[in-house]
C-alpha positions as CSV (number, residue, x, y, z in Angstrom):
1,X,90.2,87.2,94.9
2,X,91.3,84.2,96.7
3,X,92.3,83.4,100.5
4,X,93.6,80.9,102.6
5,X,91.5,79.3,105.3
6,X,93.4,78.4,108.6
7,X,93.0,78.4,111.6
8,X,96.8,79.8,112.9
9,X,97.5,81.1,115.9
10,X,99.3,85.0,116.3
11,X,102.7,84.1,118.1
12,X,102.0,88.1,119.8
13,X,98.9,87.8,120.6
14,X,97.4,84.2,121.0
15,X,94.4,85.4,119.1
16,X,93.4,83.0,116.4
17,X,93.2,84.0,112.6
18,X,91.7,81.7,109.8
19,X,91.6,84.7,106.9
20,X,94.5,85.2,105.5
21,X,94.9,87.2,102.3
22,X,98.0,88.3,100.2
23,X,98.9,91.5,100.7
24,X,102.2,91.9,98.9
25,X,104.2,89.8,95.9
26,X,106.8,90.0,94.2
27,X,108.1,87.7,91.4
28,X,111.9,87.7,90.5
29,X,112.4,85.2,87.5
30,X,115.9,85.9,87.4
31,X,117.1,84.9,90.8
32,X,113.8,82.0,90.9
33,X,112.5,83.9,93.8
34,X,109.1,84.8,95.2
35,X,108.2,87.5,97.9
36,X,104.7,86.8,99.7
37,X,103.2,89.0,102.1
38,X,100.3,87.7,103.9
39,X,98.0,89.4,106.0
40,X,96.2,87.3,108.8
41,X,93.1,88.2,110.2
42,X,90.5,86.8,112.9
43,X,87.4,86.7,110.0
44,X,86.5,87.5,106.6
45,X,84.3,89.5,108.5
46,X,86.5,91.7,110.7
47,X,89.0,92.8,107.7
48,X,85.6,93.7,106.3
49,X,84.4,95.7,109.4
50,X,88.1,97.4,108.8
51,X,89.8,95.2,111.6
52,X,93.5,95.6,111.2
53,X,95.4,91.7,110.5
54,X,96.8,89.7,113.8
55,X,99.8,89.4,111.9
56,X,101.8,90.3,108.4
57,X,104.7,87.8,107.3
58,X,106.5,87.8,104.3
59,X,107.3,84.1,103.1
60,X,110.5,83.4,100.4
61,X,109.3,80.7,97.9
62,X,112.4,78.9,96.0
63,X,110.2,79.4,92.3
64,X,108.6,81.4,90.6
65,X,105.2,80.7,88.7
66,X,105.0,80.1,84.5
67,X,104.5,82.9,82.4
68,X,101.1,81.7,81.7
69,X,100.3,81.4,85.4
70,X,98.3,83.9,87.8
71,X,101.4,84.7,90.6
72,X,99.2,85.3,93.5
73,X,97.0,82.0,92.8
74,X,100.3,80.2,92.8
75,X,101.8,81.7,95.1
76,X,98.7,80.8,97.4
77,X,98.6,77.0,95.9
78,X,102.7,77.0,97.2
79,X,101.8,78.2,100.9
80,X,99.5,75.6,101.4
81,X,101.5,72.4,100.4
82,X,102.7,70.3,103.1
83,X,105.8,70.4,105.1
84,X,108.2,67.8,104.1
85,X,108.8,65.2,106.5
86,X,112.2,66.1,106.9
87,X,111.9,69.5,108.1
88,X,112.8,70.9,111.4
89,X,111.9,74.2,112.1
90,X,113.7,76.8,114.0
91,X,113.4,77.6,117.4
92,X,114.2,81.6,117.9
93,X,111.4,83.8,118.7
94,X,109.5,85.3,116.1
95,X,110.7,82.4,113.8
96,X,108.0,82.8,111.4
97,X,107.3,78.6,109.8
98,X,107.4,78.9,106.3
99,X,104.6,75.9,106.1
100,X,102.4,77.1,108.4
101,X,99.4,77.4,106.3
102,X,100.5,73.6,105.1
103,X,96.8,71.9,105.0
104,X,95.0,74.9,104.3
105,X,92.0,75.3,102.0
106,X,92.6,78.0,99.1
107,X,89.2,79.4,98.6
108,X,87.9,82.1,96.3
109,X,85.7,84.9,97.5
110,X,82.0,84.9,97.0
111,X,80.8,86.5,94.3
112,X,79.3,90.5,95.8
113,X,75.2,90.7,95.0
């Protein structure tokens, strides 16, 4: 399975995450739609202790991935391209940034011994 590594900050808590794992998808070709849920957690090694995620946010991508694609591997390569120059993000609390994983390192899980 593959992650993102970031280092985010939870806009509750202040705590800093830099696991984050999906936790949710949903493709809709007709509409050209995808539904991620990610879940956000301090470490690899506190979501394996059973430490419940900082933070869950859904993100809308404007695509959807080829048939011959894997969704969740795409959808993780989409989360982490960067934000276009152009962009302003809102303001509001509990805006959730739609880039804010822009940067990050998609990374596969080691292989268990």
């Amino acid at each position: 399975m593959k992650f993102i590594e970031k280092q985010t900050e939870c806009q509750r808590t202040g705590a800093l995450a830099t696991y984050h794992v999906v936790t949710g998808l949903q493709v809709d070709y007709v509409n050209s739609s995808t539904f991620v849920t990610i879940g956000s957690y301090v470490s690899k090694t506190k979501k394996d202790e059973g430490k419940e995620s900082l933070s869950v946010n859904t993100f809308t991508i404007q695509a959807v991935p080829a048939w011959d694609q894997i969704p969740y591997q795409w959808a993780l390569a989409e989360l982490v391209k960067a934000q276009p120059d152009d962009f302003i993000p809102e303001t509001y609390a509990g805006y959730v940034n739609p880039y804010m994983f822009a940067g990050g390192k998609v990374k596969d899980e080691p292989e268990a011994k």
